[in-house]
N, C-alpha and C positions, 0 to 999 in steps of 0.2 A: 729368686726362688730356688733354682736349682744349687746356686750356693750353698742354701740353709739347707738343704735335702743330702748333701754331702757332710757337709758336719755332724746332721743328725744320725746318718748313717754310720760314719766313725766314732761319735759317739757310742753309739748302740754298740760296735763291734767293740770298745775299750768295756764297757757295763759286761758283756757275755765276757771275756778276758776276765776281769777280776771277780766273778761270778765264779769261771773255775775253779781260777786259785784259791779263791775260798773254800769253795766246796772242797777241793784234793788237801786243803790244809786240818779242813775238819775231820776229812777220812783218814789221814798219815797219823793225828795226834792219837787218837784210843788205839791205833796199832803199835803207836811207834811205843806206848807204855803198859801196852801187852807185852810186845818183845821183851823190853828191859827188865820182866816181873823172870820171867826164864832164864836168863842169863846166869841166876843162881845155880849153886849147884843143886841138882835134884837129889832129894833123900828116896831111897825107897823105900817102898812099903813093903810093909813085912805081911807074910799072908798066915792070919790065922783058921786055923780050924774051925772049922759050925759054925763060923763067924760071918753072917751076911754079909757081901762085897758093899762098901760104901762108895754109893754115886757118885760119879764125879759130876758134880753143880756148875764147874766153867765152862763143860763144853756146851750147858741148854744156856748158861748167860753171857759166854764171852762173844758168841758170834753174833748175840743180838747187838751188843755195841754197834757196829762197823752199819747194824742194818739200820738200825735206830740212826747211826749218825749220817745218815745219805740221806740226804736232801731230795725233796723232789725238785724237779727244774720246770719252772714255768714259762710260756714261752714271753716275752716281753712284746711291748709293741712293737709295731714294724717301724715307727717312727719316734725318735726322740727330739726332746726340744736342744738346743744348740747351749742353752743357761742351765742346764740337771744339773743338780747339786750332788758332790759324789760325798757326802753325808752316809746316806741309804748304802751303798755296796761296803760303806765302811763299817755298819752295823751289822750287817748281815753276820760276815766268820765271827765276832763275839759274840752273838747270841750262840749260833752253832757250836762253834767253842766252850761255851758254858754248859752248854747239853751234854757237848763230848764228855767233857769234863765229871761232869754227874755221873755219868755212864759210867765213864773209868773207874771213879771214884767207886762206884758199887763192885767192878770186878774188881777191882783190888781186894774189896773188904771180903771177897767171895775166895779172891785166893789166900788171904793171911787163914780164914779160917779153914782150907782145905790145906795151906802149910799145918797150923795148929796142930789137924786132926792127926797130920803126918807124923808132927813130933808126939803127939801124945799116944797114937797104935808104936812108936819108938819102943816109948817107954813101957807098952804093953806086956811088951816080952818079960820085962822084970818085974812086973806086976802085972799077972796072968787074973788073979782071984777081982781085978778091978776092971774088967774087959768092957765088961757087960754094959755096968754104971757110963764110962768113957765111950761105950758104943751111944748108948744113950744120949750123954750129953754135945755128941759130936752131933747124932743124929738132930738135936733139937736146935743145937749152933747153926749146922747148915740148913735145916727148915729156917731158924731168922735169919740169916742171911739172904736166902733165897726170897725169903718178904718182903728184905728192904731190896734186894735186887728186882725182885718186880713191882716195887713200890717207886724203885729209882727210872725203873724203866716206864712205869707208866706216868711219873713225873716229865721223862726226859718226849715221851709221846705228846705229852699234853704240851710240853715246850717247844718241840717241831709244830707239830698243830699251830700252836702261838706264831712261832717262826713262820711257817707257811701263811698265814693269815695276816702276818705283821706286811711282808714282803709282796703277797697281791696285795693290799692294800697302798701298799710304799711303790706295786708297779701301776695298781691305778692310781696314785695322786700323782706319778712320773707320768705318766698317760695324759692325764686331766692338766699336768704342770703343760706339758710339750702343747697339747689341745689348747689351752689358755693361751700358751705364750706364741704360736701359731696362730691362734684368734686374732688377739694384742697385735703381733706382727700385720695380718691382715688389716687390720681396723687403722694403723698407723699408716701401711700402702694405700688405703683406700682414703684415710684422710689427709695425707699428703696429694692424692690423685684430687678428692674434693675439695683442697687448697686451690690447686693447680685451676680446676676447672672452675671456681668462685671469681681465682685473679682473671680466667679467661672470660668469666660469664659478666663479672663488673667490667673490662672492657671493651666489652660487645654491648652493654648496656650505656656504658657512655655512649659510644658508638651509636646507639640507638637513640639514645637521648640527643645527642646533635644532630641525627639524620629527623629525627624527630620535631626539633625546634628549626632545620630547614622548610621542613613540610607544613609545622605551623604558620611559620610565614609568607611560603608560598600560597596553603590554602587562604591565610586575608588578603592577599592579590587575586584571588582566583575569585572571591568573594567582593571583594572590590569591583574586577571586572562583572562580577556576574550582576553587580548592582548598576553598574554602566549600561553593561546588557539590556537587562530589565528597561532603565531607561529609555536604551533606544528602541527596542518593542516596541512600549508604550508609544512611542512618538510616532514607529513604522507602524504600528493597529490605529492611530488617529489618523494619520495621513491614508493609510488604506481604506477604513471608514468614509475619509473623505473624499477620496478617488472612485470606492464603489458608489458612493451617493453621485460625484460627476459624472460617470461610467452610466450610471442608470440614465441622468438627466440628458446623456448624450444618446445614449440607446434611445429614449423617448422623442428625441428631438431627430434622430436618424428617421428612427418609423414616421415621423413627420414628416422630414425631409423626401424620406420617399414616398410618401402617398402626394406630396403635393409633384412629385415630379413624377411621378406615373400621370396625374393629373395635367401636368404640363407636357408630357410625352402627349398624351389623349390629342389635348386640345390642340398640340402643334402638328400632331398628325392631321387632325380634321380642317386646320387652316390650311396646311399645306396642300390637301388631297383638294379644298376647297380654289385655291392660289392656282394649282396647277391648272383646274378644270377652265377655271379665269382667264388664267395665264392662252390656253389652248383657245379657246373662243375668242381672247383678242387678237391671238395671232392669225386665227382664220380670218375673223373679222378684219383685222388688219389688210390682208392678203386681198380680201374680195376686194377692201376701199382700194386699196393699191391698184389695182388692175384695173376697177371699176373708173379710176378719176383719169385726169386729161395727161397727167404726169406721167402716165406708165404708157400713153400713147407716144407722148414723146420721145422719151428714151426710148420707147420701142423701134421710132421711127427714124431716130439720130443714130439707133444701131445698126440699123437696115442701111442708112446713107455712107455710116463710116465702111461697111461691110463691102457694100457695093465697091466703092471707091478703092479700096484696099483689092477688091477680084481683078477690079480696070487696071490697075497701078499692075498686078501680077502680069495679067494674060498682056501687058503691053512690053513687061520686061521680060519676057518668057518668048511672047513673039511677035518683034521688032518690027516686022512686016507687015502686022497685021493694021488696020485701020478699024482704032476703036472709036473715033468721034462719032461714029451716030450711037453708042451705046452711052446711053445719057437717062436719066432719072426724068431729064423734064418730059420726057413720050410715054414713062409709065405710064396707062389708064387701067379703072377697073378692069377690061375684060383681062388684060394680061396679068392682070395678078390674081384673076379666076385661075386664069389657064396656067399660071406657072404653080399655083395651088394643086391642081389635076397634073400636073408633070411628075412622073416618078422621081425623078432627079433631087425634086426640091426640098425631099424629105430629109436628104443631107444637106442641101443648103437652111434647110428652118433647124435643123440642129444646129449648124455653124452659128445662125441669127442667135438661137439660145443661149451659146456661149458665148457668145461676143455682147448679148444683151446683158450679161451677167456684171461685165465690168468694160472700163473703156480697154479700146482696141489701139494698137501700137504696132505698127510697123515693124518689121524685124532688123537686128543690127547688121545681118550678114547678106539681107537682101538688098542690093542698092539700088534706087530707081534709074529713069532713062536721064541723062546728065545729071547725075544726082539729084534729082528732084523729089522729093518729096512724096507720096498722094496728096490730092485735096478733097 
């Protein structure tokens, strides 16, 4: 873009360029053949008496020329297309030119008839009696001359008019050409860009069309499993059906279970509380028959013998000296065993009996008898 913004630019500044030269070419031509009309020799005029000065008509129609042939300058667009067709600025100085031209062509015809007048007030002098008539006919030559010169000029106005009209027109169609071809331009960048982005978008669409036909197939695995799935649901909602129906039937059969064993806690409590009381009265009972029968006389009374015998066996190896043969079992009679009963002494000897009644009685390892012997 900036490219075209330079060409258009140098464009535009070559268009103002031969714009001048036209225009300065239009302005030099009606002068450059004003000048050449002077070059002649000048005759002069002769100055008659009472004879009204005759106007001179080039100076109200030669300087409209120059005015009449200045162009006005319009200002062109700020932008031109890079394709303007230099057509139009070549039209331009010929129209101009033909204006000028017109123009000239009237001041000429304004000065042949102001030479005319010259040569014929000449010949006045030698023909004084025809002043008047020749004033006359000069005056009526330069009123039509001066007709067609503002007949030429207002031809040659109506031709700038044209000109000016031809030439905005020819800067709007350059305008409109540059705007078009600047659109076009645009429309070709943006449809090379909508190329670019179509070949981008069709391979993002492939792209999408295989990520696509991935996913298709993925989603019928996924569907697949989910029918799997479903499958085992159904099979894990039958077996848990089943499980809660066992689950129930064991719950039921718990709550049985435990009422029959609170029921059997009950009843083994009551047998056992019943066992013990049993238990406790046969061991009294036991106890009294024990005591009561001839059996616990005798162990009583084989613990009293072993006892004794184990004191004699003592108090013999203890003191050597002593003579224990009258202490002997066979002289026990009741009254001494009243009276060893009334001895405070015996209290720990009937303990001793108690223990030794308990279980048999045994000699000690470390005590040895009198020549080793025994008790008996």
């Amino acid at each position: 873009m900036e490219a075209e913004k330079i060409d258009g630019q140098r464009l535009f500044r070559q268009m103002k360029r031969k714009k001048r030269v036209a225009k300065k070419a239009c302005i030099e031509s009606p002068q450059a053949s004003a000048e050449a009309q002077p070059s002649q020799a000048p005759v002069p005029k002769p100055e008659l008496p009472g004879v009204q000065p005759i106007i001179d008509l080039e100076e109200d129609v030669a300087p409209q020329g120059p005015k009449t042939a200045a162009e006005p300058t319009t200002k062109p667009a700020e932008t031109a297309a890079r394709g303007a067709t230099k057509a139009a600025p070549k039209a331009r100085p010929t129209r101009a030119t033909a204006g000028a031209c017109s123009i000239g062509a009237a001041a000429e015809a304004s000065k042949e008839s102001a030479h005319a007048a010259e040569m014929m007030a000449s010949s006045s002098e030698s023909q004084g009696v025809k002043v008047n008539s020749v004033v006359r006919a000069l005056t009526f030559q330069s009123d039509r001359h001066l007709k067609r010169a503002l007949e030429a000029e207002k031809s040659s106005r109506a031709a700038h008019t044209e000109l000016r009209a031809a030439r905005g027109q020819i800067h709007r169609l350059q305008n409109d050409a540059s705007a078009h071809k600047s659109f076009i331009e645009v429309l070709l960048a943006e449809k090379s860009g909508l190329a670019r982005d179509k070949d981008r978008l069709r391979a993002e669409v492939n792209g999408f069309n295989v990520i696509q036909e991935a996913l298709r197939l993925e989603v019928d695995s996924l569907k697949a499993d989910r029918d799997s799935l479903k499958a085992d649901r159904d099979g894990l909602e039958a077996d848990w059906d089943s499980l809660k129906l066992e689950v129930q039937g064991l719950k039921e059969a718990k709550g049985k279970l435990e009422r029959e064993v609170e029921y059997l806690r009950a009843d083994l409590k009551e047998k056992t509380e019943i066992f013990e009381d049993a238990l406790k009265e046969t061991k009294v009972r036991a106890v009294i028959d024990y005591v009561q029968s001839s059996r616990f006389d005798e162990v009583m009374t084989e613990a009293y013998r072993k006892g004794f015998k184990l004191s004699r066996w003592l108090i013999r190896h203890l003191y050597p000296g002593l003579d224990t043969s009258a202490i002997t079992t066979s002289r026990i009679t009741d009254d001494i065993v009243r009276q060893s009963a009334d001895d405070p002494d015996s209290e720990d000897e009937g303990a001793n009996d108690e223990v030794e009644a308990t279980g048999p009685v045994t000699a000690p390892e470390e005590v040895p008898g009198k020549d080793n012997e025994p008790p008996k």
